[in-house]
C-alpha positions as a printed NumPy array, in Angstrom:
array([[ 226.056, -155.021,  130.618],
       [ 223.129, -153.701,  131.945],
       [ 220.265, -152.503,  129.579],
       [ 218.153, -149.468,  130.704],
       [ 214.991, -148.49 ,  128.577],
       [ 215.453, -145.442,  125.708],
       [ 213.163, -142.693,  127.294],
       [ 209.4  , -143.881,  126.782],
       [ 210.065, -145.544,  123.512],
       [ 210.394, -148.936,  125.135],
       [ 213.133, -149.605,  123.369],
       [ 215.63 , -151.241,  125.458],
       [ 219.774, -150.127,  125.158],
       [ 223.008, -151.03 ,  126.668],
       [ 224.301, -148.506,  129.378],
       [ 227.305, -148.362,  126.996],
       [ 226.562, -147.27 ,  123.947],
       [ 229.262, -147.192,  120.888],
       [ 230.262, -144.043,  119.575],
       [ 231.823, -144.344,  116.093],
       [ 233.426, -140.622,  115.465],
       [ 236.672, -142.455,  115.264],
       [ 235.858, -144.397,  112.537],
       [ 237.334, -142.256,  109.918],
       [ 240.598, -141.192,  107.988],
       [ 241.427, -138.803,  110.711],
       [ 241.431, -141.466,  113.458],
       [ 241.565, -144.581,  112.511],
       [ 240.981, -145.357,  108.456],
       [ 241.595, -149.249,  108.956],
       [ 237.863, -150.874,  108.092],
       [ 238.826, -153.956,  109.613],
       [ 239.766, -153.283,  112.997],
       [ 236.926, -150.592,  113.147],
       [ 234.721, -153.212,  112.398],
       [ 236.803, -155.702,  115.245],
       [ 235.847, -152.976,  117.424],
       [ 232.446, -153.284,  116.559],
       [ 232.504, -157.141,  116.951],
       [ 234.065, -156.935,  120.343],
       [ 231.406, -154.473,  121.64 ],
       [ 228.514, -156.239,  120.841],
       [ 230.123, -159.511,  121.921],
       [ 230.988, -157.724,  125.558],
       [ 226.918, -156.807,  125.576],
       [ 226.943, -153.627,  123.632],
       [ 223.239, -153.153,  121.71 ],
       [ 223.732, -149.502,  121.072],
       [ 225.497, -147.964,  118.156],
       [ 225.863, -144.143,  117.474],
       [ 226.849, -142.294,  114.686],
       [ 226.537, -139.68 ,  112.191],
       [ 226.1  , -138.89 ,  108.672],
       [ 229.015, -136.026,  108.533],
       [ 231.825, -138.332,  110.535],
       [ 234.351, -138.596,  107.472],
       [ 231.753, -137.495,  105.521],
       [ 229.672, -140.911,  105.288],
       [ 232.958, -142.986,  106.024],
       [ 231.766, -144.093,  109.468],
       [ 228.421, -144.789,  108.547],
       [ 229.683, -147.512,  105.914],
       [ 231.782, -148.818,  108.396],
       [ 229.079, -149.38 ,  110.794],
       [ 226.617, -150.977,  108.114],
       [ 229.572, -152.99 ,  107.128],
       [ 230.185, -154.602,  110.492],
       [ 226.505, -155.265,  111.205],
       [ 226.236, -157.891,  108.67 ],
       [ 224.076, -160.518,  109.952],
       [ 223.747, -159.066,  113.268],
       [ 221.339, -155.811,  112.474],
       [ 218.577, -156.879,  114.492],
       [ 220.397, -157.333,  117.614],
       [ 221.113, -153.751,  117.631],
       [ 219.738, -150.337,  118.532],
       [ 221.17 , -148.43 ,  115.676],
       [ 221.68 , -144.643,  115.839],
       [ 222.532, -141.802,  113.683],
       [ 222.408, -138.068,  113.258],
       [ 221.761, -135.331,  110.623],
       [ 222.576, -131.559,  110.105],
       [ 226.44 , -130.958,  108.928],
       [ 226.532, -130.128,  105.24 ],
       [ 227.743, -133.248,  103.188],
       [ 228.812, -131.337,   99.879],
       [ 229.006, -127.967,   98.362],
       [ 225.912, -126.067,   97.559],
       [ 223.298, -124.006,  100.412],
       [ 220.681, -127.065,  100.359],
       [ 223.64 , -129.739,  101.127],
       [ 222.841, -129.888,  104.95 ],
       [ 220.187, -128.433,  107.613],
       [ 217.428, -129.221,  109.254],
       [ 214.609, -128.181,  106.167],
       [ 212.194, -131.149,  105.425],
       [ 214.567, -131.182,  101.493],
       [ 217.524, -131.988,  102.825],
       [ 216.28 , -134.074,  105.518],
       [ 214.635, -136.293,  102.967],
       [ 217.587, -136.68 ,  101.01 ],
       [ 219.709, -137.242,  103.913],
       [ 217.848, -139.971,  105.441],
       [ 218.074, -141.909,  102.078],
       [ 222.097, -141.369,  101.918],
       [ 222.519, -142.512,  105.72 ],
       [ 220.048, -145.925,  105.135],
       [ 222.392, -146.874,  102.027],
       [ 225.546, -146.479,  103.763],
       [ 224.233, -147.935,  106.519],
       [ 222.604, -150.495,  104.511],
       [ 220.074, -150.877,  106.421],
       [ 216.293, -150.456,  105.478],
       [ 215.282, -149.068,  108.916],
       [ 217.411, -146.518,  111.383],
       [ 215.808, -146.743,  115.002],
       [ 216.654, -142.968,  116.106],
       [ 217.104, -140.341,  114.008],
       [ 218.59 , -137.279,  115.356],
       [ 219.081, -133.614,  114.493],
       [ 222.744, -132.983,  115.053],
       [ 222.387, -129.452,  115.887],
       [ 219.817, -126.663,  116.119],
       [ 219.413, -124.753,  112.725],
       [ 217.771, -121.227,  113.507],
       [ 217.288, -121.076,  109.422],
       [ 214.194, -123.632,  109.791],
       [ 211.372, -123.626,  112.038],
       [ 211.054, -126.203,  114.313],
       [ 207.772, -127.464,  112.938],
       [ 209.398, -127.924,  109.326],
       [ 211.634, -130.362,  111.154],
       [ 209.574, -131.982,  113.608],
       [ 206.615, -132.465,  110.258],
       [ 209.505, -134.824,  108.175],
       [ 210.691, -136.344,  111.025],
       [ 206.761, -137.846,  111.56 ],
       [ 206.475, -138.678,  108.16 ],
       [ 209.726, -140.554,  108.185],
       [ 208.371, -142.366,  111.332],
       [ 205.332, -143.392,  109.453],
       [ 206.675, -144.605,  106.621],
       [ 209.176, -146.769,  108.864],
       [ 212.304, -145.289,  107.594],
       [ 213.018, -144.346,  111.539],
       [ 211.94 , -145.849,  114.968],
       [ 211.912, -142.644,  117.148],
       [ 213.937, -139.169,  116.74 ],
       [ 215.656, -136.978,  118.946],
       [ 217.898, -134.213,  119.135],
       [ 221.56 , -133.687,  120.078],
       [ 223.037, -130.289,  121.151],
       [ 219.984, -128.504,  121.661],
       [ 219.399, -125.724,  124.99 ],
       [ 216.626, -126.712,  127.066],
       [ 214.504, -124.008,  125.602],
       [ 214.876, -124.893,  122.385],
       [ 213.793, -128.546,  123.718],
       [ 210.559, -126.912,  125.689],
       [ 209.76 , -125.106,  122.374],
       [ 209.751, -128.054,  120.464],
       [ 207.464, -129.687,  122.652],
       [ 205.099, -127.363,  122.74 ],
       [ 205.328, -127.768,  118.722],
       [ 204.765, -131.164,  118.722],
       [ 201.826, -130.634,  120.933],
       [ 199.938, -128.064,  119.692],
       [ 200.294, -129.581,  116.127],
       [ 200.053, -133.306,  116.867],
       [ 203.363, -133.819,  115.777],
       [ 205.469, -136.526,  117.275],
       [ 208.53 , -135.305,  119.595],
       [ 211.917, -135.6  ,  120.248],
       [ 212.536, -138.679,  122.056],
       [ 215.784, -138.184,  123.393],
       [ 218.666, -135.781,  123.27 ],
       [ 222.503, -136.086,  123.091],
       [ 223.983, -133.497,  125.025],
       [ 227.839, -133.131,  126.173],
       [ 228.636, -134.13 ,  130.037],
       [ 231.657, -135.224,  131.561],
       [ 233.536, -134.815,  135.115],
       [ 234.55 , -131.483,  133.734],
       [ 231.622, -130.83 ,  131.8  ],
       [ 228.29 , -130.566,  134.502],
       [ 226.645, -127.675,  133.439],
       [ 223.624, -129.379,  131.797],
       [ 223.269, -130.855,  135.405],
       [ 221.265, -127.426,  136.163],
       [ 218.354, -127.351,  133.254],
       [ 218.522, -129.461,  130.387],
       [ 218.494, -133.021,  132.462],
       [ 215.985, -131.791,  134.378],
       [ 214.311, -130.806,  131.157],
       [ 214.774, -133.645,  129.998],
       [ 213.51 , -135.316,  132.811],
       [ 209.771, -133.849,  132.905],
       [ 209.745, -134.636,  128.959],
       [ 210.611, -138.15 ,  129.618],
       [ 213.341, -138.101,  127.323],
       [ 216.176, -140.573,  126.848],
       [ 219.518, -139.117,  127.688],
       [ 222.851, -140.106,  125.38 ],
       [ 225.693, -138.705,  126.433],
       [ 228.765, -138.094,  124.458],
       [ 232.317, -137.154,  125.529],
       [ 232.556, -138.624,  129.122],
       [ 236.047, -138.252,  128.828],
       [ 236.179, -134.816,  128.571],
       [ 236.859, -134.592,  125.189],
       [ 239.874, -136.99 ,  125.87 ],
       [ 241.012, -134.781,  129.005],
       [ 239.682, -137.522,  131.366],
       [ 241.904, -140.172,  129.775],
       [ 244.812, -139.898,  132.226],
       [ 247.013, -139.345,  129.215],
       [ 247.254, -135.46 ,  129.593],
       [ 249.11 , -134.533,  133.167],
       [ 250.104, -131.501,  134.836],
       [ 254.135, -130.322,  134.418],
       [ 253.997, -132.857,  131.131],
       [ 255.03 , -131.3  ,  127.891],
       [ 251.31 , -131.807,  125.641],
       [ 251.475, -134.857,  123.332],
       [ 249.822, -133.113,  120.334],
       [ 250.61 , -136.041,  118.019],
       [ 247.227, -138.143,  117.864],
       [ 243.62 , -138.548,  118.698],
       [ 241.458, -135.426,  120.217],
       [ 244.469, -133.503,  121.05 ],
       [ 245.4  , -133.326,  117.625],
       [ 242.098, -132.685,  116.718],
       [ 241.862, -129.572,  118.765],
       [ 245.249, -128.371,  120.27 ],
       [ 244.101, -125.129,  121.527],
       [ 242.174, -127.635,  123.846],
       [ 245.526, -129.234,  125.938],
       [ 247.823, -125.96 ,  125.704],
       [ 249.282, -126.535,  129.25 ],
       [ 250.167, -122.703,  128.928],
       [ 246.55 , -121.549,  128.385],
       [ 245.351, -120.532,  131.459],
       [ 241.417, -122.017,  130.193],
       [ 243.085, -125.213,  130.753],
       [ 244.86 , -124.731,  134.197],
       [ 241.735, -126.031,  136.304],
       [ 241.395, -128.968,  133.818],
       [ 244.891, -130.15 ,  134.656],
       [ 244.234, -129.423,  138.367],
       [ 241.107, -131.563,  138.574],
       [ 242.238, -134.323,  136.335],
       [ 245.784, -134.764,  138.968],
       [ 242.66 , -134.978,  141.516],
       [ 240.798, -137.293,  139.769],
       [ 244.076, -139.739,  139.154],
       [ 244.427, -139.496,  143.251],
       [ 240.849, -140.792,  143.263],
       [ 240.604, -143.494,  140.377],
       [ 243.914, -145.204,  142.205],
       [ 242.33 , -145.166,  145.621],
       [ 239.241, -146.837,  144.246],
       [ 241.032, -148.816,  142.187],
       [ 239.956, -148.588,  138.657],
       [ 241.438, -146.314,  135.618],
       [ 240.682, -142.477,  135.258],
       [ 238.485, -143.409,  131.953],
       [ 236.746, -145.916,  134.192],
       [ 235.913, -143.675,  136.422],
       [ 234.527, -140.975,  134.517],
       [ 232.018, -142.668,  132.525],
       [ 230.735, -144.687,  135.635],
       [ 230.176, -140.712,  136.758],
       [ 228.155, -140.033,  133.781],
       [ 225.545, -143.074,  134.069],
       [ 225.234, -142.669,  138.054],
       [ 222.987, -139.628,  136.816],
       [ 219.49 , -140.454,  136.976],
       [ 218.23 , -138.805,  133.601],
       [ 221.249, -139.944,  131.535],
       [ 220.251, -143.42 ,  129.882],
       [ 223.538, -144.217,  128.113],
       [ 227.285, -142.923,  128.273],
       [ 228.434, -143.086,  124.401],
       [ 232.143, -144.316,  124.274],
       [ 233.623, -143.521,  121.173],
       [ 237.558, -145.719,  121.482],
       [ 240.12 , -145.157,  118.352],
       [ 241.546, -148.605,  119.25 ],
       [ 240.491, -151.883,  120.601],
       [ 242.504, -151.19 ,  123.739],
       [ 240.339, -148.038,  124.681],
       [ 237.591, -150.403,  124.188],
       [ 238.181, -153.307,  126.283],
       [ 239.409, -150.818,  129.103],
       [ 235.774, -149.225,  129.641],
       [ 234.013, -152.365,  128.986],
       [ 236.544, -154.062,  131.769],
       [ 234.996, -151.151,  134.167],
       [ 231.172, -151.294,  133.191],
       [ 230.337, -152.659,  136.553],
       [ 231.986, -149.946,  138.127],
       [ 229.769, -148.536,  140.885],
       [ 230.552, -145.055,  142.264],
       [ 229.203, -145.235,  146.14 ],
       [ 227.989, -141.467,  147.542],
       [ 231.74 , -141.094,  149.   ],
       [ 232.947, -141.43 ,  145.759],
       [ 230.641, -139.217,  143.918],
       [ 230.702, -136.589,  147.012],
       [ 234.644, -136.244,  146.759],
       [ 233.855, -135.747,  142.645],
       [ 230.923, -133.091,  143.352],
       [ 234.309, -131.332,  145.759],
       [ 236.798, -131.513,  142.903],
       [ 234.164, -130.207,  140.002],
       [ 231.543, -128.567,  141.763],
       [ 227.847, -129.843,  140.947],
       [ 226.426, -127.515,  137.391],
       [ 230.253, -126.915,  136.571],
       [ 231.66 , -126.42 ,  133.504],
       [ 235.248, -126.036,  133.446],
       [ 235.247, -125.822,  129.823],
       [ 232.586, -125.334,  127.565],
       [ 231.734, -128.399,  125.782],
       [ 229.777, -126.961,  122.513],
       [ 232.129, -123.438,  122.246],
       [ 232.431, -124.525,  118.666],
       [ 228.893, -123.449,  117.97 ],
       [ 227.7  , -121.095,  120.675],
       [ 224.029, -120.464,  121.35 ],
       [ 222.743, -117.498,  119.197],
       [ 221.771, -115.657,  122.302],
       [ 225.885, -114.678,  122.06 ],
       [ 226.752, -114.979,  118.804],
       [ 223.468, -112.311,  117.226],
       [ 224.316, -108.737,  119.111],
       [ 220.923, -108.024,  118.067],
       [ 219.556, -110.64 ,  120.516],
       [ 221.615, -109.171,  123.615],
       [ 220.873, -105.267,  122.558],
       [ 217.994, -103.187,  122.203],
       [ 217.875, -100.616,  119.438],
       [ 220.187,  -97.574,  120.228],
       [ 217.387,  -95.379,  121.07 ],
       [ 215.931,  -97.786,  123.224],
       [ 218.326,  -98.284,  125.747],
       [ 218.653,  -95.271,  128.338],
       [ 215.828,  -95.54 ,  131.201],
       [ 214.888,  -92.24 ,  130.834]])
């Protein structure tokens, strides 16, 4: 496993880096083999470990500080905030009151005393940037957190919060954890850059495609709906939905080309992910210990340019052929207000 260094933080993590979303009642509820899972990634040279405090609602978290029993300081430990965790308006967020609270929650179920990057799960347009950026300093100097970053943010919303952090001497995001996949490239055309000038480290989650790119789901197959992502989100692998005919038509592409290179489709696509030069880590997030050994068996996996040039024909470069995040779209489509002037302010004349 190679090791590649976390932005300008010096900190140094695995090109692989554990994603723990599974490890939950919806996936997989067993703590055991979840923390197997755990054992066998660090053991395969795995120092990177994401999760979140909303993933069962703190059920993956105490799986995670579970399994790193004795073994803490071998690892890069990661986790997010945002998603409300109860009932009530204050119960999630980005304000410096629920952060505070937060933080404390995550560090007991992690049981850990120290969490070495924080991030903000998601944007929230409720709380200014500065509000967030302020706690997020404190926490670092009081040595609750190592460094902090962001996950799912636009790249203006990343430029603004720069410029916050340097106009008020504020410390900055440090990474972010965007989407990409084969499928997936649009963050190819500003946010790496972006992230680039900033220097930030780049964590990437759902290189599979949000389980498209695990050769399971094939074109002419009925959809097996009964487990894992696709049960998750049908709508998603509905062979009849037209969203999801180029999906199947790449993915029958991307078989062709995994066989002729000789490794697996899942293989191949998170190789893909880590050839980029401003992505840092790929997070693989396996339900079983299977899924795990699989990508681990292909971490050495290097795409040459013919490879990569035959992907860049199949999914053009800046391509999305779904839209990772349409969960929670950017406000600039969701607020009419933001896309239309007042009525008697739009004619020219």
């Amino acid at each position: 496993m190679r090791y590649r260094t976390l932005g300008r933080t010096g900190i140094e993590v695995s090109v692989h880096c554990l994603g723990t979303m599974m490890f939950q009642k919806a996936f997989n509820s067993d703590h055991d083999d979840c923390a197997r899972i755990v054992h066998t990634a660090l053991d395969g040279g795995v120092n990177f470990i994401d999760t979140a405090d909303m993933y069962g609602q703190g059920e993956s978290e105490e799986i995670v500080g579970k399994a790193l029993r004795g073994r803490r300081d071998d690892v890069v430990l990661a986790t997010k905030v945002h998603f409300p965790m109860g009932e009530g308006p204050n119960r999630g967020g980005n304000s410096r009151r629920w952060i505070l609270k937060a933080v404390e929650d995550s560090l007991r179920r992690l049981d850990t005393d120290w969490i070495d990057l924080y991030q903000i799960h998601f944007p929230d347009h409720t709380t200014d940037i500065e509000e967030t950026l302020s706690v997020l300093d404190d926490l670092v100097r009081q040595g609750k957190i190592r460094a902090f970053g962001c996950s799912n943010y636009q790249p203006d919303e990343i430029v603004d919060a720069h410029h916050v952090s340097e106009r008020r001497g504020l410390g900055r995001f440090r990474t972010d954890q965007p989407p990409y996949s084969i499928l997936a490239r649009g963050i190819e055309t500003a946010l790496l850059p972006v992230c680039e000038r900033y220097g930030m480290g780049v964590l990437v989650w759902s290189p599979l495609g949000f389980g498209f790119l695990t050769g399971k789901h094939r074109k002419g197959r009925p959809a097996d709906l009964s487990g894992g992502r696709a049960a998750f989100r049908p709508g998603n692998f509905d062979p009849a939905s037209a969203a999801n005919a180029a999906k199947y038509d790449a993915v029958e592409q991307l078989l062709e080309l995994a066989d002729g290179i000789g490794c697996t489709l899942p293989q191949l696509a998170v190789a893909f992910t880590v050839a980029h030069p401003a992505v840092t880590s790929a997070i693989i997030g396996p339900r079983t210990q299977r899924q795990l050994e699989d990508l681990l068996e292909g971490a050495a996996l290097t795409l040459d340019d013919a490879t990569l040039d035959r992907i860049d024909e199949i999914v053009p470069p800046g391509t999305n052929l779904y839209d990772p995040v349409a969960f929670i779209p950017p406000r600039s489509l969701t607020e009419t207000a933001l896309r239309r002037r007042p009525l008697a302010e739009r004619a020219a004349a």
